[in-house]
C-alpha positions as CSV (number, residue, x, y, z in Angstrom):
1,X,121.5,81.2,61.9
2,X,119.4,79.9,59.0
3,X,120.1,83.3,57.2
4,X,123.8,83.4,58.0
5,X,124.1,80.3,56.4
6,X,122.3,81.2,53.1
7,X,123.8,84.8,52.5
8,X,127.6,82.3,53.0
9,X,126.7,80.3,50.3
10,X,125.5,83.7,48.1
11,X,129.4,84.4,49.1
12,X,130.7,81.7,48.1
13,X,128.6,81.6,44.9
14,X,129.5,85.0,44.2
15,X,133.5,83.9,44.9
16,X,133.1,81.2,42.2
17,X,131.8,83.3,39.8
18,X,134.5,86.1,40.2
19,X,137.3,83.5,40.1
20,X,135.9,81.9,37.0
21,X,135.6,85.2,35.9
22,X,139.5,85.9,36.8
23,X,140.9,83.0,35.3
24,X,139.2,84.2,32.0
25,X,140.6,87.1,32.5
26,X,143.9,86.0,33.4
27,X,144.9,83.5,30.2
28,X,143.4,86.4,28.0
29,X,145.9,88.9,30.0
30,X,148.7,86.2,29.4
31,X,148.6,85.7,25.9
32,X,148.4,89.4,24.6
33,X,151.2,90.5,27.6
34,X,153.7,89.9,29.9
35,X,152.4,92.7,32.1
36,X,150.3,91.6,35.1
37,X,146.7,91.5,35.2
38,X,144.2,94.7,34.9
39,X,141.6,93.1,36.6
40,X,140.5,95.0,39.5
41,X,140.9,93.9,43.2
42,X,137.7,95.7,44.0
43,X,135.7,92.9,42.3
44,X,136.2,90.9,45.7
45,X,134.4,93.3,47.9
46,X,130.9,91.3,47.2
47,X,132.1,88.5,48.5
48,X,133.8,90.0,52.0
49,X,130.4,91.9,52.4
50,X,128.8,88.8,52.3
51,X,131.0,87.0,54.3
52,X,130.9,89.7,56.9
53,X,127.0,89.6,56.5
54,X,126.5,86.2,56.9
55,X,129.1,86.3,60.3
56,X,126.8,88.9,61.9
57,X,123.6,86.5,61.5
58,X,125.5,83.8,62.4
59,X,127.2,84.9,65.7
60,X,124.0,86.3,67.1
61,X,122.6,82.7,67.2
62,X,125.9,80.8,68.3
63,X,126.5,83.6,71.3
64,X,122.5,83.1,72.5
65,X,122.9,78.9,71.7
66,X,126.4,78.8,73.7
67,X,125.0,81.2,76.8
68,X,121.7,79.0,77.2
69,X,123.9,76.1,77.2
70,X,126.8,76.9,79.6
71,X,125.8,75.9,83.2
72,X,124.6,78.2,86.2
73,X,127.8,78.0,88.0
């Protein structure tokens, strides 16, 4: 669970930078335009491969934690 819980804050460090990144992007986009943005959507992929990373570590652990604590009957 350890490693599902650093690879979601790489995710959520790697969101950060990508939205700081966007905003930057953005008021540059708005001043020169009315159009909208030409930033890509595929910059978020990092951060859903992450996410979904950091869900497989993490449900592992949680399932074998839940099953050794549910009762025998």
């Amino acid at each position: 669970m350890g490693v599902g819980l650093v690879i979601a804050v790489i995710a959520m460090v790697s969101a950060g930078i990508v939205e700081c990144y966007r905003l930057k992007h953005a008021n540059q986009d708005c001043r020169h335009c009315k159009d909208s943005s030409t930033l890509s959507i595929f910059w978020q992929i990092p951060q859903y491969a992450f996410i979904g990373a950091s869900e497989v570590f993490m449900y592992v652990g949680q399932l074998e934690f839940f099953n050794a604590q549910t009762p025998d009957g």
